[in-house]
C-alpha positions in Angstrom: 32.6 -22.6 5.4 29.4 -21.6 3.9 28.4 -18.0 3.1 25.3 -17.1 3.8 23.7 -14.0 1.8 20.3 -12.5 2.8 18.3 -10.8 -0.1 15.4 -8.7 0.1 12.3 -8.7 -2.8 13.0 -12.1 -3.8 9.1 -12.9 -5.2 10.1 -12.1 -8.8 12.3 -9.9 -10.6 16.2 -9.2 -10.3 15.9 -10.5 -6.3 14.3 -14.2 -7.5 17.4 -14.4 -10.4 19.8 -13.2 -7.9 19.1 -16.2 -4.9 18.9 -18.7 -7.7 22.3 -17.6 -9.0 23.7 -17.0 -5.6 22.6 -20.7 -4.4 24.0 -22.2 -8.0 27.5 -20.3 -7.0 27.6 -21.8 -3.7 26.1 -19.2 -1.1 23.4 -20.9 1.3 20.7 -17.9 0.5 18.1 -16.9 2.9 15.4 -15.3 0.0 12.9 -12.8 1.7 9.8 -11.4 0.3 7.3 -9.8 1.8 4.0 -11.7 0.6 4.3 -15.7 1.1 2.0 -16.1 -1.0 4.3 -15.3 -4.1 6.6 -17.9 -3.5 5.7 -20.3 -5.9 7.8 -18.3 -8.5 10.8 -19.1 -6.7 10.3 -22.6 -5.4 9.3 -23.6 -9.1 12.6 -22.1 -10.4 15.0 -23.5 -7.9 13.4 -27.1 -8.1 14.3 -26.8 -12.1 17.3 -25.8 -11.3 18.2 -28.7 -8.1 19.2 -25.8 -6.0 17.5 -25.3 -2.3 17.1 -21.9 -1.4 15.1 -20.6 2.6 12.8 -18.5 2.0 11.5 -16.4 5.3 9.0 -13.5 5.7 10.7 -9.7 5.8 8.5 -6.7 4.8 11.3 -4.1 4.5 8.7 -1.5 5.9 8.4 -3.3 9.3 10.9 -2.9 11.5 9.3 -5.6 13.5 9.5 -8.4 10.7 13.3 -7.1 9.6 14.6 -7.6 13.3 12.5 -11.0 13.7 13.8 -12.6 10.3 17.9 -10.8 10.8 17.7 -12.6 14.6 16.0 -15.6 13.5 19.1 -16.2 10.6 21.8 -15.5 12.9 20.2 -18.2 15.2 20.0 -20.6 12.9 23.3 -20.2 10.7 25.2 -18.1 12.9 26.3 -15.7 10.7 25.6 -13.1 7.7 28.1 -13.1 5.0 26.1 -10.9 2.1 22.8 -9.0 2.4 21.4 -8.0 -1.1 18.9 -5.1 -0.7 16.9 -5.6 -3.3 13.5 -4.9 -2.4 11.9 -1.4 -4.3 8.9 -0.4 -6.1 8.3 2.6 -8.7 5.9 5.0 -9.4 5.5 7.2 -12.6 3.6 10.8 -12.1 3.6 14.6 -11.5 4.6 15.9 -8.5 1.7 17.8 -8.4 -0.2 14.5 -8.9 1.8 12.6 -6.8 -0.3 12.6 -2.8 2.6 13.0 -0.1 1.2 9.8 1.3 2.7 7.9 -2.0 6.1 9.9 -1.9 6.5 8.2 1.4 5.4 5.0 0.8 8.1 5.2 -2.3 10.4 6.3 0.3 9.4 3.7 3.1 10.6 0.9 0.8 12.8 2.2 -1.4 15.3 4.0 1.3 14.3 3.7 4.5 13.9 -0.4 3.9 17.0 -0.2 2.9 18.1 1.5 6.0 16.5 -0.7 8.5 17.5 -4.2 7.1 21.4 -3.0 6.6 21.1 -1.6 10.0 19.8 -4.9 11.2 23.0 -6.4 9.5 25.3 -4.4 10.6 26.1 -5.7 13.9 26.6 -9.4 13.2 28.9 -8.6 10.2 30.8 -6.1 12.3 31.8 -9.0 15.1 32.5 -11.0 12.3 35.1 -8.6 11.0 33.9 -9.0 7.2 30.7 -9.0 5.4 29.7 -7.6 2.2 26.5 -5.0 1.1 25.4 -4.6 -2.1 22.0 -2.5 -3.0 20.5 -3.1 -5.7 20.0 1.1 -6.8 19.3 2.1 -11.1 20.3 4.4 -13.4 17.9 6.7 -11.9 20.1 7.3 -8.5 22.3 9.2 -10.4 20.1 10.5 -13.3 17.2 11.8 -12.8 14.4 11.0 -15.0 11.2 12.5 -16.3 7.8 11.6 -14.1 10.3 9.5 -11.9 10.7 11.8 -9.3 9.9 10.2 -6.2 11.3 6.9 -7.6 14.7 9.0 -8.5 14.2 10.6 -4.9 14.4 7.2 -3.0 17.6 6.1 -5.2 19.5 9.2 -4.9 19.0 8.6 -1.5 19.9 5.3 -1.6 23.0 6.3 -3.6 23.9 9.1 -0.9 23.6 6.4 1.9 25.9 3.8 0.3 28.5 5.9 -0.5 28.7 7.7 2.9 28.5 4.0 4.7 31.3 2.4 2.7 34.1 4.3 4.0 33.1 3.8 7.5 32.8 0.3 7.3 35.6 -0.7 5.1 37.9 -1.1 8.0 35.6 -3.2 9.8 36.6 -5.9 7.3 32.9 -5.2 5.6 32.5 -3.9 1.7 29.6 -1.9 0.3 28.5 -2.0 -3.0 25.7 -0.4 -5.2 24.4 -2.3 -8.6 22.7 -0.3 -10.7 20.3 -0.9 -14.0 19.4 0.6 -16.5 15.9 -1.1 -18.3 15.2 -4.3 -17.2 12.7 -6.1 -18.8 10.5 -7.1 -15.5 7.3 -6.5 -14.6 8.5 -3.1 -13.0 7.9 -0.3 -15.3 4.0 -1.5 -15.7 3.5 -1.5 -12.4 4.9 1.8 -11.9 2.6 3.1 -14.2 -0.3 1.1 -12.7 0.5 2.7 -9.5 -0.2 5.9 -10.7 -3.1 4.7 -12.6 -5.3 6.0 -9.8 -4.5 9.5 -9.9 -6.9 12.1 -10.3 -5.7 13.7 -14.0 -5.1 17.4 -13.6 -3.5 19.4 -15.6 -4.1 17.0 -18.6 -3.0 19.7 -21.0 0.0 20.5 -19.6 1.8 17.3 -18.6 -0.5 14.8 -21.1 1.6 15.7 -24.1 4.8 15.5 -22.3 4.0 12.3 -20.5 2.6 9.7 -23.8 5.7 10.2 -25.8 7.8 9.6 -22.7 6.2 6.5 -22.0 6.2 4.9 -25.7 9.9 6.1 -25.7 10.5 4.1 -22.4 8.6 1.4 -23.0 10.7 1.0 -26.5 14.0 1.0 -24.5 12.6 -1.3 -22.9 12.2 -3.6 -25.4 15.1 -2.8 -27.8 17.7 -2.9 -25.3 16.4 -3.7 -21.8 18.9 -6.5 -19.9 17.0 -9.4 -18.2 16.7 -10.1 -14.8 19.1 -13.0 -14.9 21.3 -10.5 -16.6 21.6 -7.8 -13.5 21.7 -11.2 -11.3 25.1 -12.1 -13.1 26.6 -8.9 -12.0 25.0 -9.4 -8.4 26.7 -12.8 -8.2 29.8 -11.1 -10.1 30.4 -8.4 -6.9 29.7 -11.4 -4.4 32.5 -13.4 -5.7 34.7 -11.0 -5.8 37.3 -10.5 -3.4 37.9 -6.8 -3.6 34.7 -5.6 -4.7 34.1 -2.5 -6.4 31.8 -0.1 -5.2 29.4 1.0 -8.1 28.4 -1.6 -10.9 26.6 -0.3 -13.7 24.4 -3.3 -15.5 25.2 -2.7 -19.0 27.0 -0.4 -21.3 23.8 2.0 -22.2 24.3 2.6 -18.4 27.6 3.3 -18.2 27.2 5.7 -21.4 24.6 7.5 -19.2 26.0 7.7 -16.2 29.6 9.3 -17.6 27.9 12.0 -18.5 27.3 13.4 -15.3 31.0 12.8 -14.5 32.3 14.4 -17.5 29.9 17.6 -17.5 30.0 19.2 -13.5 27.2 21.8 -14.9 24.8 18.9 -15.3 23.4 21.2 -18.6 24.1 18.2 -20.9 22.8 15.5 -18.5 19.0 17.8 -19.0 19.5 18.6 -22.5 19.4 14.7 -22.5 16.7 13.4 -20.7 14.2 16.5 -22.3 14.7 14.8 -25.2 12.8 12.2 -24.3 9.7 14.3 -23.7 9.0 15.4 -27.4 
């Protein structure tokens, strides 16, 4: 029979790669967004492709629209085989120029969508007696970086989430996984910094000369040895295939260099002394 996988922030991105892949490998996907208006991207690439993908409204910070588009899947294919959370957003600045209201609007989709649509999906894969999770988190769930703190906020949460669910739900028949990226070469990093474009400047002396080189230094990872959407939505498609699934998957080697060296140093001293150097 059919699976049928439900993915989150499908408009562009990792999500859009990912429910093309997903519906190349054999999954019917139900692709979500939360502006209809942006799926032009997606219809254009799955027509080149032959592939049919149904794509349904879900704003992961409405409860309302998560429970409407779960119940209206279930009723028309009966089941949920894979949810992808994918959905995010970023946003690069100070915390002391960063307004509470944006921390938890960063929180809102980044954690607490998250929450809502797997608690929405829960139940159907629970009667069901399997299913599969996987959350798209980064790099940043387990590092933290410079000016990303309420984007690193939302992913260690994420992380903290994920890893506390799995074991509760793995004899329930239903594995949890977390996928996480280093650079990607999206659209994502401008518009993090776009986001906090609006930001009244204070402090300009302080954080100014901390801030530029960080940002030409990112932006040159970026480009040097970023991975491509279609990249992160191999691995996506890898975990969804796979029949014992493991429960972290970093995207690419830099990532797995990074991330080691939290797990190798318990002081975290070397894991600073690392990302300061990205400030000067």
């Amino acid at each position: 029979m059919t699976q049928v996988a439900v993915i989150t922030g499908t408009s562009s991105g990792i999500g859009l790669s990912a429910s093309v892949m997903l519906a190349r490998s054999g999954f019917k996907v139900v692709a979500t967004m939360r502006n209809m208006k942006k799926r032009a991207l997606l219809e254009d690439r799955t027509a080149q492709l032959g592939v049919h993908v149904d794509i349904r409204h879900l704003d992961v910070r409405d409860k309302a629209t998560v429970d409407d588009c779960i119940d209206s899947v279930i009723e028309t294919y009966g089941r949920i085989d894979l949810l992808v959370n994918n959905a995010g957003g970023g946003f690069l600045g100070t915390v002391e120029q960063t307004p509470l209201e944006r921390l938890q609007r960063i929180m809102d989709t980044n954690f607490y969508g998250v929450w809502r649509v797997t608690q929405a999906v829960l139940p159907v894969m629970r009667q069901a007696g399997k299913g599969h999770i996987i959350t798209v988190s980064s790099i940043g769930g387990l590092i933290g970086q410079p000016f990303n703190d309420a984007y690193c906020a939302s992913k260690f949460a994420i992380e903290g989430f994920m890893e506390s669910l799995a074991p509760v739900v793995k004899p329930l028949g239903i594995f949890v996984s977390l996928v996480e990226p280093g650079p990607v070469n999206t659209n994502f990093v401008e518009s993090a910094r776009q986001a906090g474009s609006g930001m009244p400047v204070i402090l300009e002396k302080e954080y100014a000369p901390l801030f530029k080189p960080y940002f030409k230094r990112v932006r040159q990872e970026f480009e040097s040895v970023g991975q491509t959407a279609d990249e992160v939505g191999e691995i996506i498609v890898q975990a969804a295939l796979a029949s014992v699934p493991h429960f972290r998957y970093p995207t690419s080697a830099l990532g797995h260099k990074i991330i080691s060296e939290k797990y190798v140093d318990p002081t975290g001293d070397s894991v600073i002394s690392n990302t300061s150097r990205r400030l000067y």
